[in-house]
C-alpha positions as CSV (number, residue, x, y, z in Angstrom):
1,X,59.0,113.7,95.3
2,X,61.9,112.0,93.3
3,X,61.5,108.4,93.3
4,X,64.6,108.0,91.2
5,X,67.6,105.3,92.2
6,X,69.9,106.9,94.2
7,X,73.0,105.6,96.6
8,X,74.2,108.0,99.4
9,X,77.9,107.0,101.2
10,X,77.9,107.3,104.4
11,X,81.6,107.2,104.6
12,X,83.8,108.9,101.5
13,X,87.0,108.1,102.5
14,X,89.4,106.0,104.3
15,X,93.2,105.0,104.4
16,X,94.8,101.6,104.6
17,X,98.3,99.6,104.3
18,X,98.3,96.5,101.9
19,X,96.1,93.8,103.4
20,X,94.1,96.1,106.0
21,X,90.0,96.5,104.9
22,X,88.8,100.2,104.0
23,X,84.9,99.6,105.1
24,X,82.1,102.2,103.8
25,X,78.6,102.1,104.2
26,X,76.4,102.9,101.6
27,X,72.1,103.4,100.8
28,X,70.3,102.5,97.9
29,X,67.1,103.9,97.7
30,X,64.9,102.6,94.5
31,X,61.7,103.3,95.4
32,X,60.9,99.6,94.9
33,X,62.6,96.5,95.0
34,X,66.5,97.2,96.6
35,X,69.1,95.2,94.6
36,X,71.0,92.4,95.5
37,X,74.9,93.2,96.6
38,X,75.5,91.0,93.1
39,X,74.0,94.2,91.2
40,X,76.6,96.6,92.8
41,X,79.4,96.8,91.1
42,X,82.9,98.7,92.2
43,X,85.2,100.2,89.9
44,X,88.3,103.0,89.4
45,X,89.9,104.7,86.6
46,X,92.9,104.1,88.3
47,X,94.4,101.6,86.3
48,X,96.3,99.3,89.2
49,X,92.3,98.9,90.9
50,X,91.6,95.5,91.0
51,X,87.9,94.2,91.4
52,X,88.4,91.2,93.2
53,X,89.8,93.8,96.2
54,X,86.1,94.8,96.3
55,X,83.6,93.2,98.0
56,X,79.9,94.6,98.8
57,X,77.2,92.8,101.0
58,X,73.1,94.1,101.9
59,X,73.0,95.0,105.6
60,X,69.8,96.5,106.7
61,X,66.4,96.8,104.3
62,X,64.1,99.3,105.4
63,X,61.2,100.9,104.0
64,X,62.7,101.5,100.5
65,X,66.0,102.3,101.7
66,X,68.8,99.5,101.8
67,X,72.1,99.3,103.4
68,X,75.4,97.7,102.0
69,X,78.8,97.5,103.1
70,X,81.5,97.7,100.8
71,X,84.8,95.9,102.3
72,X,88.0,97.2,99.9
73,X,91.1,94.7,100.8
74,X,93.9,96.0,98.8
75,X,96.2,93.0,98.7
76,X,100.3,92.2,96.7
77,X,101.0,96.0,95.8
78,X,104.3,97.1,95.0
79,X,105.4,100.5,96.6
80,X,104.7,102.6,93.0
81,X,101.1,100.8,93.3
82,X,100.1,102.9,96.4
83,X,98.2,106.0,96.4
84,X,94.4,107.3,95.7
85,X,92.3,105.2,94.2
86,X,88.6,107.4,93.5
87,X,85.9,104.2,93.6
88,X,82.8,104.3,91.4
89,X,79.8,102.9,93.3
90,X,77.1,101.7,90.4
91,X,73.8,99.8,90.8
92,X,73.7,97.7,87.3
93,X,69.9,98.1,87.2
94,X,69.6,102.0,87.3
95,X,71.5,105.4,86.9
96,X,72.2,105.6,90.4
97,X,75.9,106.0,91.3
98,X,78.4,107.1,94.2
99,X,82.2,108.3,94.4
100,X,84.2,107.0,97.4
101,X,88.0,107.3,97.5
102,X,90.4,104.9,99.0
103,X,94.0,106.1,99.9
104,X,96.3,103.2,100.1
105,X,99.6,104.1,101.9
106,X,103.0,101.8,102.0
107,X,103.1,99.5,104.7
108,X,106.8,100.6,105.7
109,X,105.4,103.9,106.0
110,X,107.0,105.2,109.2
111,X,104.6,107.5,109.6
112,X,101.9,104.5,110.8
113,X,104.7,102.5,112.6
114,X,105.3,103.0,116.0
115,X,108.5,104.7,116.9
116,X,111.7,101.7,117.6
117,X,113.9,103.1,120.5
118,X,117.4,103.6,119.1
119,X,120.6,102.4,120.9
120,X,122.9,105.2,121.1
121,X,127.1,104.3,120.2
122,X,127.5,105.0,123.6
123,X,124.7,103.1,125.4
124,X,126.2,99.8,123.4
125,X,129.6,100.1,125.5
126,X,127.1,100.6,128.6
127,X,125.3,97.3,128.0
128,X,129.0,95.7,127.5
129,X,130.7,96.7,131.1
C-alpha cells in the first residue's frame, strides 16, 4: 500500500465576484502525523494571485486522513484582474500537492445580476397623467 503524502480536493472549482469566498475542501493523508493548516501553502502562476486572499484551516482528523478548508477571498481587483486563477495546493513537509482553479468574474457582470425592469418612453408619460 502507498503510504506516501497525498492531498485529494474534494471540490476543483468554483466562481466568485470580488469580495465573495470560493470554499474547497481538501484531505491530507500522510500516513502519520497530519500537518498543521500553517504547513499548507496556496499559490498560482497567475501573476495578479495574491496570498493573503488564501486562507486554509484543519477541519476533521481521522485515522490518518485530515480535512482542511481552504477559504479564497479575492478582494480590490480591477476589471483586467478577473479571470482563472489555477491554485497550487502544497504541504511544505512532503511532495504531496493539488490543483484547484478559481474563476473570478466582474462584479458588474450582468450575467450574475438580477434583471432591473426598464421603463418604456411611453410608460414615463403614463406615470405623468
Amino acid at each position: 500500500m502507498d503510504r506516501s503524502p497525498r492531498i485529494v480536493m474534494g471540490r476543483i472549482e468554483a466562481e466568485v465576484v470580488p469580495g465573495e469566498t470560493a470554499r474547497y475542501t481538501f484531505l491530507v493523508g500522510t500516513g502519520g502525523t497530519p500537518p498543521s493548516a500553517a504547513e499548507i501553502g496556496v499559490s498560482s502562476d497567475h501573476a495578479k494571485f495574491n496570498p493573503r486572499w488564501a486562507r486554509v484551516a484543519r477541519s476533521i482528523d481521522d485515522q490518518g486522513l485530515t480535512e482542511y478548508l481552504l477559504e479564497v477571498t479575492p478582494v480590490y481587483l480591477r476589471r483586467d484582474e478577473c479571470g482563472s486563477y489555477l491554485l497550487y495546493i502544497r504541504w511544505a513537509g512532503g511532495p504531496a500537492e493539488a490543483r484547484c482553479e478559481l474563476f473570478i468574474k466582474p462584479a458588474d457582470d450582468p450575467a450574475g445580476q438580477p434583471e432591473v425592469p426598464r421603463r418604456l418612453a411611453s410608460d414615463a408619460g403614463a406615470m405623468t397623467r
